[in-house]
C-alpha positions as CSV (number, residue, x, y, z in Angstrom):
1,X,86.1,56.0,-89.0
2,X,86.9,58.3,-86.2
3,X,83.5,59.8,-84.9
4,X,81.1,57.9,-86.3
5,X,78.7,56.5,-85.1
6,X,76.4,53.1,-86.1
7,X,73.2,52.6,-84.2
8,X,71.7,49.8,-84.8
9,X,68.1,49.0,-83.7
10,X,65.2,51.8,-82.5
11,X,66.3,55.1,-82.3
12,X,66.7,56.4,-79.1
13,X,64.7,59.7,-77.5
14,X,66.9,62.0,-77.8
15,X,67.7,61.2,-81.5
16,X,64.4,61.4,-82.3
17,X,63.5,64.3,-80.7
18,X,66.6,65.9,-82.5
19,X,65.3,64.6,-86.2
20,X,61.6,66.0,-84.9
21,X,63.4,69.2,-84.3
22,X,65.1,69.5,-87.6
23,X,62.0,69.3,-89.4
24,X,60.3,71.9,-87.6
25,X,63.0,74.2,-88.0
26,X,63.3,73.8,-91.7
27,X,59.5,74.4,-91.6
28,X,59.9,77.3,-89.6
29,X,62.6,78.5,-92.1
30,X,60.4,78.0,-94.8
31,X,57.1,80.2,-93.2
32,X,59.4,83.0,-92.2
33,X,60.7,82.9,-95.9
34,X,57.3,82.8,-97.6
35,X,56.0,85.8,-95.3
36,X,59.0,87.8,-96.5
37,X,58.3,87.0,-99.9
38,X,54.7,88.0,-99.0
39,X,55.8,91.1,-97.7
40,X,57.5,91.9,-101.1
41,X,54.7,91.1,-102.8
42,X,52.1,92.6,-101.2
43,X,54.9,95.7,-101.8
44,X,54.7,95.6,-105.7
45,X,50.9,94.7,-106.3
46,X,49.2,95.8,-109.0
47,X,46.1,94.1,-108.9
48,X,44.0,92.0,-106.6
49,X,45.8,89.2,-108.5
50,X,48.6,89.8,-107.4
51,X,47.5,89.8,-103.6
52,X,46.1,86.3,-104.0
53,X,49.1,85.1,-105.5
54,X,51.1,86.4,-102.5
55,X,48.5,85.1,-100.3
56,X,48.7,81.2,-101.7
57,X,52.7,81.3,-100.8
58,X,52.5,81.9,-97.3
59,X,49.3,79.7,-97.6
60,X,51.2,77.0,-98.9
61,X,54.1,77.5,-96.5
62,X,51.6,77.3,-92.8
63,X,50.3,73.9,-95.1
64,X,53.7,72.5,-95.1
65,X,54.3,73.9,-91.1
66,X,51.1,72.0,-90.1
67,X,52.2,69.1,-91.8
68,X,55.5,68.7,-88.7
């Protein structure tokens, strides 16, 4: 198999530091996501309802941030 690659043993630095930085990223993507999604809601409120609803997303989403 030309270019991969079996590492065998701990992880080294660098690799970990890459996997720690994949995670953040996809928990970046997913707070910039739910605050656009906030944004839209927030938009077509009707009710108060409807703010807390919007609110729990992007609440959920700095949960799953805090969680890196």
């Amino acid at each position: 198999m030309s270019g991969a690659r079996v590492t065998l043993g701990a992880m080294t630095d660098d690799e970990n530091l890459d996997g720690d930085l994949a995670i953040l990223r996809a928990g970046l993507v997913a707070l910039a996501r739910s605050a656009r999604q906030l944004a839209e809601r927030v938009g077509e409120a009707s009710d108060v309802d409807d703010l807390y609803d919007a609110a729990r997303v992007l609440n959920d989403a700095i949960d799953l941030v805090e969680q890196v």
